[in-house]
N, C-alpha and C positions, 0 to 999 in steps of 0.2 A: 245226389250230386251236390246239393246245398247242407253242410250240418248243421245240425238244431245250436240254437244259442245254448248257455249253458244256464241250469235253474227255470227249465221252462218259462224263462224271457220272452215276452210276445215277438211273432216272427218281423223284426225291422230289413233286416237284409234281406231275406226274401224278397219281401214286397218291391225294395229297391231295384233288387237283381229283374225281377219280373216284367215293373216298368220299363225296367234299360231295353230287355231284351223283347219287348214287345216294338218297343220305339225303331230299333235296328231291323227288327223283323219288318215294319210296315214298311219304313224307307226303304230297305230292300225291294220288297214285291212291287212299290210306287217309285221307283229310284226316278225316273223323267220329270214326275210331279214334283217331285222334293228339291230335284236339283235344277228345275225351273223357278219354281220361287227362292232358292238359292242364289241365284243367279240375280232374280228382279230385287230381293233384298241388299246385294253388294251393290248394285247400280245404285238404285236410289241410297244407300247407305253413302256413297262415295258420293253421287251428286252432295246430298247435304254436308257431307262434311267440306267439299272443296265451296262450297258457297256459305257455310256458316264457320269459316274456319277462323280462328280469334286468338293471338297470345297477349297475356297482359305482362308485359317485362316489370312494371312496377315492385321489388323484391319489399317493400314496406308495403304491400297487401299478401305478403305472406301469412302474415297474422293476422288474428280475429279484429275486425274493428272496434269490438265490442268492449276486447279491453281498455284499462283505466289509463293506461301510458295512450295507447293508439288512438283512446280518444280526447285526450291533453293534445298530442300531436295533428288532430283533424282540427281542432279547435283553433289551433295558432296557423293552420292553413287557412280555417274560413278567418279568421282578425285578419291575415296577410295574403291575400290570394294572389298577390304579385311573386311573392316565393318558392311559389308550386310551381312547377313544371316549367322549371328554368332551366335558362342555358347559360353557362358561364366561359365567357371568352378572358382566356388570358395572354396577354402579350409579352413578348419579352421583347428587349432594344437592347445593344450593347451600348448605347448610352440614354439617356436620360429625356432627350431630346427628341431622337427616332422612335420612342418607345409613346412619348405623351403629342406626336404629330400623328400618327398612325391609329394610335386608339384615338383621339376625337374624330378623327374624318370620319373611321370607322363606325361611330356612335352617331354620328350625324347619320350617316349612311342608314343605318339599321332604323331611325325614327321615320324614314322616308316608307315605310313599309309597315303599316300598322295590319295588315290583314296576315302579317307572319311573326309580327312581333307587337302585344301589347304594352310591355314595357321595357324600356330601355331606361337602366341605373347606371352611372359609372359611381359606384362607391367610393373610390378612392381617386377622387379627380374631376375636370369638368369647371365650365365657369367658377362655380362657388366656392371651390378649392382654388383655383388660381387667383380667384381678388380678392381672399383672404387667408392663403396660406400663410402668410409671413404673422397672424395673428395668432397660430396654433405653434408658435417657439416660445422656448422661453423669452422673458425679458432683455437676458443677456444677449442671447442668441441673436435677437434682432434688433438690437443696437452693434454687434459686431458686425453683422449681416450691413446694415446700414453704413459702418461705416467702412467699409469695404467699399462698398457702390461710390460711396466718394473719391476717394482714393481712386477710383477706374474711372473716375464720372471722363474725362480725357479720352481715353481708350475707349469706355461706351459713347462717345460723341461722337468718333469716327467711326465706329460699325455701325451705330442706329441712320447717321446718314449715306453710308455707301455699304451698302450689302453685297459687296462684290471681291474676287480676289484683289482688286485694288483698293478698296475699302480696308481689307484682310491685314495687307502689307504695311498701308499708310497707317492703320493703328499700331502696328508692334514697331512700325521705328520711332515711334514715342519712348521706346526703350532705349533708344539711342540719344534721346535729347534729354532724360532724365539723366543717364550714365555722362554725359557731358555737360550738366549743369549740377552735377556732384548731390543729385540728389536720390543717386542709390548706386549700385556698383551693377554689373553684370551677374555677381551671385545672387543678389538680392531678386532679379527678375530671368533666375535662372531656370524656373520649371516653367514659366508658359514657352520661353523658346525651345525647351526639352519637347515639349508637346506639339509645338508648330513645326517642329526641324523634323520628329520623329512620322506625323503625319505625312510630311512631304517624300519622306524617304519611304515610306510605304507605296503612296503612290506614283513614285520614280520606279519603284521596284514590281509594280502595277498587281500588290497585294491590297487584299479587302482592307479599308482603311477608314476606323469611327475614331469622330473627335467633338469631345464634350466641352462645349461654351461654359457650361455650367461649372463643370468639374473645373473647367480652366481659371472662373471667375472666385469659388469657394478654396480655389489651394486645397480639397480635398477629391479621392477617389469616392464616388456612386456609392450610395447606401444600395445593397441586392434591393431595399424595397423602391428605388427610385429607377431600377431596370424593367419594375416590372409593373401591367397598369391592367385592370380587371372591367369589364362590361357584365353585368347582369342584365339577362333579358330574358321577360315571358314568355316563349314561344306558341303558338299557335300550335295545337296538335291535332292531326287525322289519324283517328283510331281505326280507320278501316284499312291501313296498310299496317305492313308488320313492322318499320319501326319508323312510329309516328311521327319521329323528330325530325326525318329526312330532309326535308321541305325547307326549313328556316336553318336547319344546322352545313343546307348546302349552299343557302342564300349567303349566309355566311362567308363561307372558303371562297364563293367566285366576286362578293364584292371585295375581298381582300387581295385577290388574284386582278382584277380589271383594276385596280386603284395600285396597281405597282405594285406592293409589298412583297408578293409571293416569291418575286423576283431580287426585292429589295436582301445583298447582304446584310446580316447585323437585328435581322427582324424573324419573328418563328411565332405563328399563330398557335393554338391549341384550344380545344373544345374540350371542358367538361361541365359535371351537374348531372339533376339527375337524368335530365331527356337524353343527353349524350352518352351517360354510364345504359339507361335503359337499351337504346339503340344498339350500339354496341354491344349489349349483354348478350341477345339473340343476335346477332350477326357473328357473334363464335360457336353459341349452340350451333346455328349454322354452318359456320364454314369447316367444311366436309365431310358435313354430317351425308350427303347423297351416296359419296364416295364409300365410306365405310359402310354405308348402307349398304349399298352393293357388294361391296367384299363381305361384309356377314352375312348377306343371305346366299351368296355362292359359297361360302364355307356350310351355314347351314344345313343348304342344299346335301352338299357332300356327308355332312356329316349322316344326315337322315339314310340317303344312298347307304350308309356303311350299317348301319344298324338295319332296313329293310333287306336291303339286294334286289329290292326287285323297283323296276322303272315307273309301274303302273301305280304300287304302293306307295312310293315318291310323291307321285303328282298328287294323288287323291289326298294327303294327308297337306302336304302344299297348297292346295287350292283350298281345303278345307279352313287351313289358317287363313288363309285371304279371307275366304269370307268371313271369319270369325271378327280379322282385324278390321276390317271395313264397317263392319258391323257396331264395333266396341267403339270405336272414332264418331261414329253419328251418333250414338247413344250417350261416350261421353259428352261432348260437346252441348247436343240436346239437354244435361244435367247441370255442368258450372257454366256453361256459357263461354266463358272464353281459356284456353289452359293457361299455364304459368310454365317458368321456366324450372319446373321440376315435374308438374302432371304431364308433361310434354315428352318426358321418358316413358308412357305407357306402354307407346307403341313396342319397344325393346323390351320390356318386360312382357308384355303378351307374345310374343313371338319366344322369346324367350321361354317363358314357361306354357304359354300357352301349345305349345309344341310336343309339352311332356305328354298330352290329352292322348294326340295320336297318336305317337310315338308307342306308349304305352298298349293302347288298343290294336295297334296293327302286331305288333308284337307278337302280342295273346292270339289274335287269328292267326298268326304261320306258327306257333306252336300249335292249334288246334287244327290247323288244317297239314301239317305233319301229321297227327295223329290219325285223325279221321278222314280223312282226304276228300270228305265232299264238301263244297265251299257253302252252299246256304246252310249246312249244320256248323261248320267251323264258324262262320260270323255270329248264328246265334249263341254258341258255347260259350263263345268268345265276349261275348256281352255278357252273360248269366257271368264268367268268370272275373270279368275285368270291372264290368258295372259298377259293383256295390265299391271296391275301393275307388275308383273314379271319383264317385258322384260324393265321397266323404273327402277324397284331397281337393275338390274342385270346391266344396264349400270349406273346408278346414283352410286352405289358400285362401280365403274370400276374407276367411273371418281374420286372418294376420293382417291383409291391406285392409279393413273394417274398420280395425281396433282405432285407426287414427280419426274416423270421423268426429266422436264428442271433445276431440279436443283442438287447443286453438290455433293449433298449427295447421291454417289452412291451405299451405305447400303444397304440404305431401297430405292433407286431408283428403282435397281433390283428386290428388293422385293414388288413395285408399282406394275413393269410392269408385272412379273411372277403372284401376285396374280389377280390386275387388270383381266388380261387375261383370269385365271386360274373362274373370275366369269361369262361371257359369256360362257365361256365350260361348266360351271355346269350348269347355263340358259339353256344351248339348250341342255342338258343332262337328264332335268328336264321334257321337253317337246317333247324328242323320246325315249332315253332309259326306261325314268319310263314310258311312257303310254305304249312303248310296250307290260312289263313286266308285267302292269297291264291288259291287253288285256290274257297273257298268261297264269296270274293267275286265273284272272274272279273272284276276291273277293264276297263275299255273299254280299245280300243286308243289310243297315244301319236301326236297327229297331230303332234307337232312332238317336233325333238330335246328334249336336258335339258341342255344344255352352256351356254356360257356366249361367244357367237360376241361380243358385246361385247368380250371382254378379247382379241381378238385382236394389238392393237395393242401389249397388254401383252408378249403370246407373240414380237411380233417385234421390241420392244425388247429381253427377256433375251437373244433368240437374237443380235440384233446385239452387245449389248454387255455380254455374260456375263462375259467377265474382268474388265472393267470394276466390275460388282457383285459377283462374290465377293472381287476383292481389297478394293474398298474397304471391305465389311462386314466382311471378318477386320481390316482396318486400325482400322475405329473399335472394334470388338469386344478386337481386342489393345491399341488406349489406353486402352480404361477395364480394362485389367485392374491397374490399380494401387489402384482403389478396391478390390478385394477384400481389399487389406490394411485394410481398414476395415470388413470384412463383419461384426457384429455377433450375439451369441447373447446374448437376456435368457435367464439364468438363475433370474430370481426368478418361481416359480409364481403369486405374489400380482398379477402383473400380467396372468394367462389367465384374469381373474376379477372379474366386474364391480365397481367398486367403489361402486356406489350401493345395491347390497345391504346390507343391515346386519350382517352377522358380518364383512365385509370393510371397509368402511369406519368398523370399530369399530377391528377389529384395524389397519387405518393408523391411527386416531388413536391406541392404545397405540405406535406404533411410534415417536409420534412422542413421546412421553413417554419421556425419557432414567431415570426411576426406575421404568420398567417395563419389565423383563426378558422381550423377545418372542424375544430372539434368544442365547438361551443356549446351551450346549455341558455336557450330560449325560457325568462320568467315574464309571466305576464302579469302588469300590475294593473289595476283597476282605473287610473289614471297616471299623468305627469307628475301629480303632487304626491299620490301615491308611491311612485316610483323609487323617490329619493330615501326612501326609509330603507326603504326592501335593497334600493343597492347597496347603502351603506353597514347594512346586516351582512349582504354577499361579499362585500370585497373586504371585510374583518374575517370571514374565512383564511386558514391557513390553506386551503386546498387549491384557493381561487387565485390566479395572477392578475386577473384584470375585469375590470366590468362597464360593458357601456352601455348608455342611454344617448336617446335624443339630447338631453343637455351636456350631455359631453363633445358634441357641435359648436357649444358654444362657447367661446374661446374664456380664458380666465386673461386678470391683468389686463383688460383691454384700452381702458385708461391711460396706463404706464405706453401700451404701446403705439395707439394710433397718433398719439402728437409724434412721434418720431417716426411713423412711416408720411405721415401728411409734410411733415420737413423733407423728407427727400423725394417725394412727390413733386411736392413748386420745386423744388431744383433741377430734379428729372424729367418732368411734364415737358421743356420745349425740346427736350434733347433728343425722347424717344418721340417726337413729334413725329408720324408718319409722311406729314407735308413737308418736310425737308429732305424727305430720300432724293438724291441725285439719280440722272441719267444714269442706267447702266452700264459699263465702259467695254468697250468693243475687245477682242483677245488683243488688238496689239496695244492697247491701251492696260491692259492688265499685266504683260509684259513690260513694258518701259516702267509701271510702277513698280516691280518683282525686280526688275536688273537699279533700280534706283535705291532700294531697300537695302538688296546686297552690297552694295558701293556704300551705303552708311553704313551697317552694320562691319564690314569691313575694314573702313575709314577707322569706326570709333575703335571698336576692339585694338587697332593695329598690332603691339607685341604685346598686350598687355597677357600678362598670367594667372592664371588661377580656371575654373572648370567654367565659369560663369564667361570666361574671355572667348573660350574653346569652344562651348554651345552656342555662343552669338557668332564666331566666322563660321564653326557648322552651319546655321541657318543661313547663312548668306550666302557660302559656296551651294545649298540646294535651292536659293533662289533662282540662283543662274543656271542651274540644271532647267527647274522646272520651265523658268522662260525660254531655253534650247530646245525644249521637248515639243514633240506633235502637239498639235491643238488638242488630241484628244485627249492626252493627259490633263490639261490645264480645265477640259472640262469633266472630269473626274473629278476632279479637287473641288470643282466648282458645287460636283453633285455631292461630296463628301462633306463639306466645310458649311456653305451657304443655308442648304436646309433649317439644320443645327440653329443655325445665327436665329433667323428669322425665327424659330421658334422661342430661343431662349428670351430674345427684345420681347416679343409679345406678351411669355411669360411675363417677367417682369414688367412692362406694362400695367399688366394686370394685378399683379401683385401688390404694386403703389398704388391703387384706388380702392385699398380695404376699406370699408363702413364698419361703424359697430354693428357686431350680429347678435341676436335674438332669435329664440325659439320660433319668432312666426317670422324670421327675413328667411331663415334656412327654407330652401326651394320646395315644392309639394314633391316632387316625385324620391327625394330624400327623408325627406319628414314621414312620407306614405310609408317608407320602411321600417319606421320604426314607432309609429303613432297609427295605430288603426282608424277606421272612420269613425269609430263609437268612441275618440276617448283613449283607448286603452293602450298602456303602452309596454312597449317591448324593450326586454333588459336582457343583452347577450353577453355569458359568464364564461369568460375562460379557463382551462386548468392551469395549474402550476407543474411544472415538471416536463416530463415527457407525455406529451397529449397520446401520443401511439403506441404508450405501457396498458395494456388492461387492465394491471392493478392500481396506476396509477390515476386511472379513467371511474374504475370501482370505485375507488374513495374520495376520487371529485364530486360525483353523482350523487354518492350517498349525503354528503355534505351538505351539498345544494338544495337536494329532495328533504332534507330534515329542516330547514326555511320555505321550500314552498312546495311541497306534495305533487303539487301538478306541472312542476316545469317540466321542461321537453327539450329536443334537441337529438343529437346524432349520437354523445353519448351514455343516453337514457336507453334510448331505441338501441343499440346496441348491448345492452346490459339486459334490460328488458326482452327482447325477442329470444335470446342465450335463455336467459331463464324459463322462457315458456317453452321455449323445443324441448330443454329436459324434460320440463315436466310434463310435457304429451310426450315423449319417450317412454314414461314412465307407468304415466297413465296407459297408453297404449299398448305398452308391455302387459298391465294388467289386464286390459280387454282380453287382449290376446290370446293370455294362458287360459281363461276364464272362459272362454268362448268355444276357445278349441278345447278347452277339458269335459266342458258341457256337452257338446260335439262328443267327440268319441268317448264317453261314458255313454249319450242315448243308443249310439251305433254297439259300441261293444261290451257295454254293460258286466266288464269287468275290472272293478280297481284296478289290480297288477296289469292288467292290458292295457290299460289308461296311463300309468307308468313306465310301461316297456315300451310305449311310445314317446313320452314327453321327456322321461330320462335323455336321452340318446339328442334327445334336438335342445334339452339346456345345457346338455353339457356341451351341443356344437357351439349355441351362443357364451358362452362362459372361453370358451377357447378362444375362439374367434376374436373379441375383446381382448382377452392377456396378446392376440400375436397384434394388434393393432398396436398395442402399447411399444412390445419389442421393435416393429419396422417403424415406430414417429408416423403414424398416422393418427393425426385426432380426428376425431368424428365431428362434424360441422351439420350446417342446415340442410342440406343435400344429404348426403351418404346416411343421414339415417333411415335413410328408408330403407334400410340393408336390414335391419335389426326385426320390423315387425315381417319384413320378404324372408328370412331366416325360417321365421315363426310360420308363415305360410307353407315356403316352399319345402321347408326339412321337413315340417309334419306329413306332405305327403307324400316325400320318398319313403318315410317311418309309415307309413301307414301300410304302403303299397307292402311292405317286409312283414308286421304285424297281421295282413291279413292272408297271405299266404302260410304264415308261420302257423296261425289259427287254424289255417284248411288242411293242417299235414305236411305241408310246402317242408322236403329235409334239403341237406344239399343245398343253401339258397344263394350261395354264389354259382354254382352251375346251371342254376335257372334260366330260363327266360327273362325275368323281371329283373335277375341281375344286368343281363345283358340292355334290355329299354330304360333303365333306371340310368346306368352308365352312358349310353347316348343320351339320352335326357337330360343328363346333368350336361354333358359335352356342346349341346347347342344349348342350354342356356349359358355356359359361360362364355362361348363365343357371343350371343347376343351381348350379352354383358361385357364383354371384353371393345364391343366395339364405345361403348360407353366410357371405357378407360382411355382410350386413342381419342378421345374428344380435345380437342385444343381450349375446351371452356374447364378449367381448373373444375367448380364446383362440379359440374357434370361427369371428369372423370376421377373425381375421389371417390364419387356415387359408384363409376364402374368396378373400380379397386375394393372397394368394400363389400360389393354384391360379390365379386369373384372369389374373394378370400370366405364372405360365409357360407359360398358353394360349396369349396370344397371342405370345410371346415363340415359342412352339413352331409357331403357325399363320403368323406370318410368317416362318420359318425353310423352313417345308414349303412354302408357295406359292410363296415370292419367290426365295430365296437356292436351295433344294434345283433346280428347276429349273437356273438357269445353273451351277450347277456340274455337274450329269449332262453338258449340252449336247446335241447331237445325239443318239438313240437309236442304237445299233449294225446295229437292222435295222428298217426303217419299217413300220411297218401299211399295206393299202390301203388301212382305209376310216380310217386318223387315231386310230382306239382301238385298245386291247388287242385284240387276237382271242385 
């Protein structure tokens, strides 16, 4: 039944075939006992896994810590532990005003809650910035600045004491007493009335309506960086729900929703960083993942139905994978402890392939119990036949997810060892739970073979014209090996990551803002004094466009400029006096000042001509509108204009009581950013160019890194991590071959059969790669685990062909093992297909790429592997393996 190895080879397959079919034999005669502790092993497997169950979204513990970048990068997280596991709130305002009222309340807000937020930064704003912004202009800038304030001091003297739309009014007809004391014309004061007439017709016309004090007072339109105002905050995280950041990242949206804004036109919150990117990472793994869940295992299902035919054989190979899966889940888990958002695809590769086990095995029993029609000899046949290749694809699978353990890509390392493992469990699950359950079904007997007598025609083409098909497939297989000089790796994490989410599609649009620094390079100097060296080396880089430190806080020229804000201080000081605000004036009172406005503005203009004459009766005639109008309107204007006001007085306010500053006046929880407790200070280097080129990211990096070895940042870590996945790609590849050639050389102890194996499965990976190239898929941190599942799963389709071809096995597409090989591959790409339908980017390149080395691997095994065996050495009589 078994033939002798060749060269009097000690008996290995035997022995293996022996063990199988001993093990199938006992669980047979014992099937109640087997499939009782069956049973109590899925329970308790399933309790631990739903009570130990853990994902860690962090994609920077993807990699080893061990390396010298990751632990530059641990290093500047223990100096800053304020930086780790932040949340970044950005705001945007359509003006200037709504955008820096809203972020301080909201930063107030969030200090009031230290058990969800340890620190609360505004880096770009906040007292310290407002009583000494005007120190961080140039010289010029703030004596123009200055003297501007004067020039308005008038018109800021009536809005800082009436904050009211009669406050509003009685300052702009100050334009009136100028134009009739000939001390400007109507052109000259023709943009604030462009701006007061065009606000009022907005909200006459009862359209969303923002109007900037600021913009009004500078004669200039909003710098984008003064629309927009940034919170960084530590958040407090619970690792024992699945996305930690819940808690503070909702505290968040409802203090911004109870404090108006949510509601507020003109205002748009947005969450990212990484607790929010993390968050969101798995809440797209998740979202539909159940869904497709379910349709893949009812396709499954079906599929197995179509390969078995029979109901009973169905379940038991079904049930069988349960328990395997259940099994693999408490075991993984029991190993790394928590998964990652790549080991967390086991599940779909064990069912996946773990499926081929049965598949395979039930197969083999209705061809042998067609033959011999008693059912305890078919199951045992059935094992003596099917065994020995089994139990070499289920370790030769093991060894391709293995190969990634020694290396530092601990991603899919995890993801090696869990599935690795997770195929042994379904192997020996294959061969006790399904024969038990086959023992307890007692399926009827097979009245027709399981083979596949159609594709004969195919069996007598390869045979005639076998050289013909392997030279010409190595022929087109060796032309397109020039496209793998094009074979691509994104290295940017940002694109494994949906970007309709909101922390991601925040963060592209900071990226795409040239004044906002997404892609810095973290140097740590030994001190402040230190410091100043090492910047002045970095920003002599041509690569570098900017570099700051703690003392770039501190203003230059301060000399030149504080006697000139302290002048317009004493002159300002009684004016923005807040003890002079008047009563608030009641609507009718705001009215009679509005219809008193127009009648000047009306008066002076009268015929006179030019645009400046025309925008001063405009505003008059919408004076008299507005005062006609429902109260509601007037208080619209009230909520549109007034806010605004009050903020902008305050600002300034604040802005006229700059001190000279100093390294120790700058506030602690600002200084803490960029001065560790030890000492040591932080120097953040930015590129020049395009921060979101990778090549232009390469040679910033490298630039920086040839002054300080050890700097860090996002993109270090992104160059760095690129480079290790190759090269555990690589490395892994080599396990791989090396592992599995070791492998079936001890099993088949013939060169050429060692060969007529791994031929067939490099030349699947060799294809597989040139068609990646042709359809623009680069291979990323995800989808490589297609490349060492390749190496798994092709070797044991090639095997299952290899060891029939070895038994006599002619004819091997009309086989049996044509036909379980063909469903096997059929539900693992469904499995795999549902990983393609993932709405999480990285997750479904991963499924695209498994699908493509599927078939790249299933036509390698059916088509090309046959003609290149050619003739078996010794024929079977009845056409199959015996």
């Amino acid at each position: 039944m078994i033939s002798p190895l060749p060269h009097g080879a000690p008996t290995a397959e035997p022995i293996i075939s022996q063990i199988v079919t001993a093990i199938v034999d006992f669980c047979r005669r014992f099937k109640w006992g087997v499939l009782a502790l069956a049973a109590a092993i899925t329970v308790f497997s399933g309790w631990y896994a739903a009570t130990h169950f853990d994902i860690n979204t962090n994609t920077n513990d993807f990699i080893s810590a061990k390396l010298p970048w990751r632990q530059n990068l641990i290093a500047m997280d223990k100096a800053f532990p304020q930086r780790a596991d932040q949340i970044v709130v950005v705001i945007d305002g359509k003006t200037p005003e709504l955008a820096e009222e809203a972020t301080q309340r909201l930063a107030e807000k969030l200090r009031t809650k230290p058990d969800l937020f340890t620190f609360v930064l505004r880096p770009d704003g906040g007292p310290f910035f407002n009583k000494n912004g005007l120190l961080y202009l140039p010289v010029d800038e703030v004596k123009n600045t200055i003297d501007g304030l004067f020039k308005a001091q008038p018109f800021l003297s009536v809005l800082a004491s009436d904050q009211s739309l009669r406050g509003v009014t009685d300052a702009f007809s100050f334009i009136n007493r100028g134009v009739r004391t000939k001390a400007g014309t109507y052109d000259d004061f023709d943009r604030p009335l462009v701006a007061l007439g065009d606000a009022f017709d907005s909200l006459l016309a009862d359209r969303p309506t923002f109007f900037s004090w600021r913009g009004l007072l500078t004669g200039e339109a909003p710098d984008p960086r003064e629309l927009r105002r940034f919170i960084q905050v530590k958040a407090v995280l619970d690792y024992s729900a699945l996305q930690p950041g819940a808690a503070p990242s909702n505290f968040i949206r409802q203090a911004w929703a109870e404090m108006g804004y949510a509601a507020t036109p003109g205002l748009r919150l947005r969450l990212t960083g990484l607790v929010p990117l993390a968050d969101e990472e798995f809440a797209t793994v998740e979202d539909g993942a159940g869904l497709n869940g379910a349709i893949t295992g009812l396709i499954v299902l079906f599929i197995i139905w179509r390969a078995l035919r029979s109901p009973s054989i169905v379940l038991a190979v079904t049930v069988s994978v349960v328990v395997g899966l259940f099994a693999t889940a408490a075991v993984g888990l029991w190993m790394v402890g928590a998964l990652n958002l790549i080991s967390v695809a086991f599940a779909v590769l064990f069912v996946g392939i773990g499926v081929d086990f049965g598949i395979q095995y039930s197969v083999r029993y209705r061809a042998e119990r067609h033959k011999v029609g008693d059912f305890d000899l078919a199951l045992n046949q059935a094992a003596a036949k099917i065994g020995r290749p089994l139990a070499l694809a289920a370790a030769a699978t093991a060894a391709g997810f293995y190969s990634f353990l020694p290396t530092d890509y601990r991603g899919v390392s995890e993801l090696g060892l869990i599935a690795g493992t997770g195929m042994f469990i379904a192997f020996f699950a294959s061969i006790t739970v399904l024969p038990a359950l086959l023992a307890v079904f007692k399926p009827p007997a097979e009245e027709e073979g399981v083979g596949y007598l159609f594709l004969a025609p195919a069996d007598e083409f390869l045979s005639r014209h076998r050289h013909a098909v392997v030279i010409g497939t190595l022929a087109v297989a060796l032309a397109g090996t020039p496209l793998l000089a094009h074979l691509r790796f994104d290295f940017n994490p940002i694109n494994l990551r949906s970007p309709n989410v909101e922390s991601v599609s925040t963060l592209l649009d900071l990226m795409k803002d040239p004044a906002t620094d997404t892609n810095t390079i973290d140097v740590l100097a030994p001190s402040i004094e230190a410091s100043r060296g090492l910047a002045a080396r970095l920003s002599a880089l041509p690569e570098v466009a900017q570099v700051v430190t703690i003392e770039s806080f501190v203003p230059v020229d301060q000399d030149q400029k504080l006697p000139l804000i302290e002048k317009a201080a004493a002159a300002f000081a009684p004016i923005l006096d807040p003890t002079r605000m008047r009563q608030p004036p009641t609507d009718a009172e705001d009215v009679a000042a509005m219809l008193k406005a127009a009648e000047a503005f009306e008066a002076t203009a009268g015929d006179a001509k030019g645009k400046g004459a025309d925008d001063a009766r405009r505003l008059g005639e919408l004076l008299r509108k507005m005062a006609a109008a429902p109260p509601a309107t007037r208080e619209a204007a009230r909520k549109a204009l007034l806010p605004g006001l009050a903020t902008m007085l305050s600002l300034l306010r604040d802005s006229l009581s700059a001190q000279r500053t100093t390294i120790e006046s700058i506030p602690a929880d600002l200084k803490s950013d960029w001065v560790a407790a030890d000492g040591r200070a932080r120097i953040a280097v930015s590129p020049k160019g395009d921060g979101n080129d990778n090549a232009t990211l390469a040679r910033f990096t490298t630039a920086v890194q040839q002054i300080d070895p050890e700097a860090t940042g996002e993109p270090i870590a992104i160059q760095e991590s690129g480079n290790t996945v190759v090269r555990a790609f690589i490395e892994a590849g080599i396990w791989a071959l090396l592992s599995i050639s070791i492998l079936l050389w001890i099993v088949l102890r013939r060169f050429s059969d060692v060969l007529l194996t791994l031929v067939p499965l490099l030349l699947a990976g060799v294809v597989t790669l040139e068609i990646t190239v042709l359809i623009g898929l680069p291979l990323n941190f995800a989808n490589i685990i297609a490349l060492p599942l390749l190496l798994g799963l092709g070797v044991a389709f090639k095997i299952y062909f290899v060891m029939a071809w070895r038994a006599g096995t002619t004819n091997l597409l009309q086989s049996s093992l044509t036909r379980a090989v063909f469903f096997s591959a059929m539900t693992t790409a469904t499995a795999f297909g549902s990983l393609w339908l993932s709405k999480h980017p990285g997750t479904s390149s991963m499924g695209k790429l498994l699908a493509l080395s599927l078939l790249c691997t299933l036509a390698a095994a059916i088509l090309f592997q046959p003609a290149l065996m050619g003739p078996p050495r010794k024929v079977a009589d009845t056409g199959e393996d015996d």
